[in-house]
N, CA, C and O of each residue as an XYZ file, in Angstrom:
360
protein
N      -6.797    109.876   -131.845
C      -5.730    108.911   -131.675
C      -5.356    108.779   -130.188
O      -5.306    107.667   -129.664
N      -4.988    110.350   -129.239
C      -4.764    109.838   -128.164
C      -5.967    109.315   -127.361
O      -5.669    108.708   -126.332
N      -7.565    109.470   -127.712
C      -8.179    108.921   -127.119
C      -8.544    107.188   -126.982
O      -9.107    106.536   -126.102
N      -7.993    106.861   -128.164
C      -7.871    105.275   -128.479
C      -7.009    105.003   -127.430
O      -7.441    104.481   -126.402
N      -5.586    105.358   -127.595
C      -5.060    105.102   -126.682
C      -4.855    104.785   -125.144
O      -4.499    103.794   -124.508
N      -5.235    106.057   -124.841
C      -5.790    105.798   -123.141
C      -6.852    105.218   -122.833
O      -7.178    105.003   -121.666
N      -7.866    104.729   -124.340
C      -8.932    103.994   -123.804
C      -8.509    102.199   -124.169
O      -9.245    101.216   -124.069
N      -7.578    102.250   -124.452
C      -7.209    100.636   -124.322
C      -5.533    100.579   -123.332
O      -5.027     99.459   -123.264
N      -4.910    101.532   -122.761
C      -4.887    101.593   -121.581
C      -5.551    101.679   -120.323
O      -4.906    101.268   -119.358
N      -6.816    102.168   -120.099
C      -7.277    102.181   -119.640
C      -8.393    100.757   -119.294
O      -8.964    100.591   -118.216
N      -8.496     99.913   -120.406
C      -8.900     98.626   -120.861
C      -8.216     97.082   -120.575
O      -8.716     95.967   -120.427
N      -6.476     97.723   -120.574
C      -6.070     96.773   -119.855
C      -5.667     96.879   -118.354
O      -5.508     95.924   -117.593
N      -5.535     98.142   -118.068
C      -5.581     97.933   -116.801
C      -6.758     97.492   -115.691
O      -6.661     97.096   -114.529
N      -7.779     97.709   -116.463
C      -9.213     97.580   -116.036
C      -9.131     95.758   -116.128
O      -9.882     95.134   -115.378
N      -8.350     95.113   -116.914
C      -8.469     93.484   -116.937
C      -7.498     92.814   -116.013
O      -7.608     91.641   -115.658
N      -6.389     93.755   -115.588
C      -5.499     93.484   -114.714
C      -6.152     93.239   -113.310
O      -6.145     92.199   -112.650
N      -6.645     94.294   -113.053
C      -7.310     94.820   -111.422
C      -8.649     93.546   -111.337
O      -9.078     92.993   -110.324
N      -9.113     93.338   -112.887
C      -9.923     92.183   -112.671
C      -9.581     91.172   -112.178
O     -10.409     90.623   -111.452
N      -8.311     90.551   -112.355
C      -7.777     89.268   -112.530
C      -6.857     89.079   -111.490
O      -6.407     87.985   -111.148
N      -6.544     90.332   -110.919
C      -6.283     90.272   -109.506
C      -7.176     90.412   -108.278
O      -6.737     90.452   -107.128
N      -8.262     90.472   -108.559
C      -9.046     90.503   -107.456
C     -10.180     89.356   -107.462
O     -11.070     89.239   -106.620
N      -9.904     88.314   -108.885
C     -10.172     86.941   -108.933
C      -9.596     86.181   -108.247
O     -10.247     85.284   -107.711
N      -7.694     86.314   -107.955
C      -7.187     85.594   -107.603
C      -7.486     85.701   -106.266
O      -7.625     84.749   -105.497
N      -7.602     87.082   -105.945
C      -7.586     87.068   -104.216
C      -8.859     86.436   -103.888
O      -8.694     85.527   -103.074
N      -9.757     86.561   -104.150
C     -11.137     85.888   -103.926
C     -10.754     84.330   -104.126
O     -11.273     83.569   -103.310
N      -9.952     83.784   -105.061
C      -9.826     82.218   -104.771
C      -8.755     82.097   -103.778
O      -8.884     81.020   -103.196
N      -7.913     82.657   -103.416
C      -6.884     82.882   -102.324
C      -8.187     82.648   -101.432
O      -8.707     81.549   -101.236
N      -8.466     83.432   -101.107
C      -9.231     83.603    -99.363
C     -10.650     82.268    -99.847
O     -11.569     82.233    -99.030
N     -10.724     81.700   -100.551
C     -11.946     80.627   -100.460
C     -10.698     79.492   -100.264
O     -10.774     78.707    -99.319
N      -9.784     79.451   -101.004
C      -8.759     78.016   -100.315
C      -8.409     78.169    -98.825
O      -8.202     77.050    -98.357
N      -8.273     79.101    -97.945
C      -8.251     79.059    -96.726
C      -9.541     79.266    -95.874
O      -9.563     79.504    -94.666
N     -10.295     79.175    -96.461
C     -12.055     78.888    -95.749
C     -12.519     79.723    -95.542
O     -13.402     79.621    -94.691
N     -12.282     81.050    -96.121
C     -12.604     82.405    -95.809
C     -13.924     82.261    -96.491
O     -14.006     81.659    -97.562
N     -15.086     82.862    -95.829
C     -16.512     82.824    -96.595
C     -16.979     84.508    -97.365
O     -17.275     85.672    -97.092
N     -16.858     83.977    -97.976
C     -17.073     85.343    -99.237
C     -18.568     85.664    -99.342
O     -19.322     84.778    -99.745
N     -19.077     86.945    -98.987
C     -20.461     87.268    -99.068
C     -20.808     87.591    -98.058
O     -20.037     87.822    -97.127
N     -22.078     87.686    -98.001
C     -22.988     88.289    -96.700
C     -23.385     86.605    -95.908
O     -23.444     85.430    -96.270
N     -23.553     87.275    -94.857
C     -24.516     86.566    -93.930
C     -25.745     86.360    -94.066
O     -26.537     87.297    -94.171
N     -26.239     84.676    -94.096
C     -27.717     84.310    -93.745
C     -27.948     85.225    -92.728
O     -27.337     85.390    -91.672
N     -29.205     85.969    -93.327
C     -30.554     86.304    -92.396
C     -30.715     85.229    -91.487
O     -30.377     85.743    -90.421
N     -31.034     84.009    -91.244
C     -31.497     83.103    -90.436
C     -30.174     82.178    -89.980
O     -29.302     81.762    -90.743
N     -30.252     81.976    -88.599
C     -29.394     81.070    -88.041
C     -29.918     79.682    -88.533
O     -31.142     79.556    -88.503
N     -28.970     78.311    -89.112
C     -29.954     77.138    -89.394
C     -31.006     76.715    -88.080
O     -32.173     76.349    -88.214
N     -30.430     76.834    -87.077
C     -31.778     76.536    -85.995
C     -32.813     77.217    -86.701
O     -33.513     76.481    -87.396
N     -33.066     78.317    -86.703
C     -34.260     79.264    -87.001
C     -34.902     79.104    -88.599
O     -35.963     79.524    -89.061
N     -33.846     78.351    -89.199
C     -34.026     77.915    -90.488
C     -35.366     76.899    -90.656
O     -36.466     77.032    -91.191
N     -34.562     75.608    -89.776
C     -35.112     74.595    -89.457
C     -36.780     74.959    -89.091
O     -37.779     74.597    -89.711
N     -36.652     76.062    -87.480
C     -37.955     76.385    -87.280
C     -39.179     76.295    -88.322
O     -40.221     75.640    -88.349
N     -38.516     77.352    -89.259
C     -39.245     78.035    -90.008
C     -39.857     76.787    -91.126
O     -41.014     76.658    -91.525
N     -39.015     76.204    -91.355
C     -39.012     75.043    -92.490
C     -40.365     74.562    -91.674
O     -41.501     74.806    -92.081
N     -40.024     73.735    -90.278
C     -41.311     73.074    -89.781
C     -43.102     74.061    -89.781
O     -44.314     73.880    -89.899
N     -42.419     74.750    -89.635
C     -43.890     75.992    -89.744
C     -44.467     75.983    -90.739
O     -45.688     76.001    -90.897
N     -43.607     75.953    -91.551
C     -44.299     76.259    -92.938
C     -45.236     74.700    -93.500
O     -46.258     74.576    -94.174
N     -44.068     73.419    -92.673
C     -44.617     72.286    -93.216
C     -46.232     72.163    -92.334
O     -47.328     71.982    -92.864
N     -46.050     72.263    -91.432
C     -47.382     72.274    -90.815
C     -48.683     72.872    -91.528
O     -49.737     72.603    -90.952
N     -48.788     73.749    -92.855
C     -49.508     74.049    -93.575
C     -50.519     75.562    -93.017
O     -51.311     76.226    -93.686
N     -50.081     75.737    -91.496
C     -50.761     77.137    -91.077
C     -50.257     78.701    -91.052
O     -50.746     79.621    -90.396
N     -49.259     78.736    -91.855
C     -48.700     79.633    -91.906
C     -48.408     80.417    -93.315
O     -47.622     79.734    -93.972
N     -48.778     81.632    -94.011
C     -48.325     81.893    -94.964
C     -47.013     82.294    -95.104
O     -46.728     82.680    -93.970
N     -45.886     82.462    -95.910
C     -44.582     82.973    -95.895
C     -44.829     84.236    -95.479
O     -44.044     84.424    -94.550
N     -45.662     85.472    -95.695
C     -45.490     86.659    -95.168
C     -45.333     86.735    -93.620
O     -44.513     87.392    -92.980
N     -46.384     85.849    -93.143
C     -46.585     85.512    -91.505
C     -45.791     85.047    -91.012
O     -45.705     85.289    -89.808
N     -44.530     83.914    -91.772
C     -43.178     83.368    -91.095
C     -42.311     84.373    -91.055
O     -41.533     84.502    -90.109
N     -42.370     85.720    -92.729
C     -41.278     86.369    -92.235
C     -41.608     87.255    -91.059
O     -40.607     87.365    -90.352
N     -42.551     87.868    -90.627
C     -43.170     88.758    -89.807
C     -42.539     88.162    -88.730
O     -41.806     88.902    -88.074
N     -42.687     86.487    -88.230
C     -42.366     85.884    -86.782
C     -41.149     85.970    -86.914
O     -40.553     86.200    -85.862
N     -40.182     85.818    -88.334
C     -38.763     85.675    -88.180
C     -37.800     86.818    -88.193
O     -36.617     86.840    -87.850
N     -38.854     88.112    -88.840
C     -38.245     89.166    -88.389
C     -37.485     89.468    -89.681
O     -36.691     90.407    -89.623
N     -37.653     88.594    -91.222
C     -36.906     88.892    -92.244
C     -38.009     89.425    -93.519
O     -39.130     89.931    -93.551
N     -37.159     89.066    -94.341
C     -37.822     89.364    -95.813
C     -38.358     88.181    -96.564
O     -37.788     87.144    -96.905
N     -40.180     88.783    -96.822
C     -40.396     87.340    -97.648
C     -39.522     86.360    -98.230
O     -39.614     85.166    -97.946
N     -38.414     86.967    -99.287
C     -37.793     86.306    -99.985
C     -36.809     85.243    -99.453
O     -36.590     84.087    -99.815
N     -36.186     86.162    -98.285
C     -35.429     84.810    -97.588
C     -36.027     83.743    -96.721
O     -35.477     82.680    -96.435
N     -37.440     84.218    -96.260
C     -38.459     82.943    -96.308
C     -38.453     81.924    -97.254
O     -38.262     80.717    -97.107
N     -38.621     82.388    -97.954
C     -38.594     81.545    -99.666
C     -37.877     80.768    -99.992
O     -38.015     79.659   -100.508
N     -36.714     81.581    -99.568
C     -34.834     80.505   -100.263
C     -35.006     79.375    -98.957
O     -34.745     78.184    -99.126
N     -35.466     79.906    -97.682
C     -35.393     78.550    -96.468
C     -35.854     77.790    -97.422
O     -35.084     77.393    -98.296
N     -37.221     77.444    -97.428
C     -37.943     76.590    -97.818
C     -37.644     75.701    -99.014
O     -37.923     74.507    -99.129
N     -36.998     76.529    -99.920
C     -36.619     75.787   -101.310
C     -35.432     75.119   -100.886
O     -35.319     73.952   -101.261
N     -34.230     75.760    -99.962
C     -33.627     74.908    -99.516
C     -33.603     73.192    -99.476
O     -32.721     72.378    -99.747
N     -35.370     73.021    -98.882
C     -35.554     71.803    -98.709
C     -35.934     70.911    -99.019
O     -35.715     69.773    -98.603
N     -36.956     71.489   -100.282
C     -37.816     71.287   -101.071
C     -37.279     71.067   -102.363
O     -37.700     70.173   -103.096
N     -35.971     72.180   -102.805
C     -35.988     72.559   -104.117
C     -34.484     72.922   -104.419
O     -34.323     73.936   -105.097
N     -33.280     72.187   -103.982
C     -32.040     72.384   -104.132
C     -31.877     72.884   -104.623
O     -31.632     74.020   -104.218
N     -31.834     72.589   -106.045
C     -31.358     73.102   -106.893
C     -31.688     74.529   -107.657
O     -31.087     74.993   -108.626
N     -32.721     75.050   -107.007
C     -33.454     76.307   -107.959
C     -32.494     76.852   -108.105
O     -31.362     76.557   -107.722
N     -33.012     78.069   -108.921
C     -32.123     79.290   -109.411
C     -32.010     80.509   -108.566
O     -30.995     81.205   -108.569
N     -33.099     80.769   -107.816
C     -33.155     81.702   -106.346
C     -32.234     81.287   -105.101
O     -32.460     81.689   -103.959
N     -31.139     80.414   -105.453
C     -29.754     79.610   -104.512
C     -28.851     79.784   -104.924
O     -27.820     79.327   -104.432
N     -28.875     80.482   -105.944
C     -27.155     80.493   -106.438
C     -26.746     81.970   -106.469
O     -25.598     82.286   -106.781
């Protein structure tokens, strides 16, 4: 019995701390605060990379090697431009 208890105390406070740290996250996005990490790539270097790749002589391993990142965020450049909407963007 007391374990029910403290486990749905423990349940709502766990939905509280949720729902306050929703709000603060929409708090700080209405004042332009950017939530998350930083692009690997500056858009200049974005851009670069985009043209490299269009030029057809370059594999993505070889752009990330010149760009100094991870295949994958090779990848998201490119779909960027190619491929809005994918699921590797959100």
């Amino acid at each position: 019995m007391k374990m029910q208890m403290l486990s749905a105390f423990a349940e709502f406070e766990r939905g509280m701390i949720r729902e306050r740290s929703m709000a603060g996250q929409q708090a700080a996005m209405l004042r332009g605060v950017h939530c998350g990490r930083a692009r690997s790539l500056h858009p200049e270097d974005e851009a670069d990379l985009v043209r490299l790749w269009q030029q057809g002589y370059y594999t993505l391993d070889t752009l990330a090697k010149i760009f100094n990142i991870h295949p994958s965020s090779a990848k998201r450049a490119i779909y960027r431009v190619y491929k809005p909407g994918h699921s590797s963007l959100r």
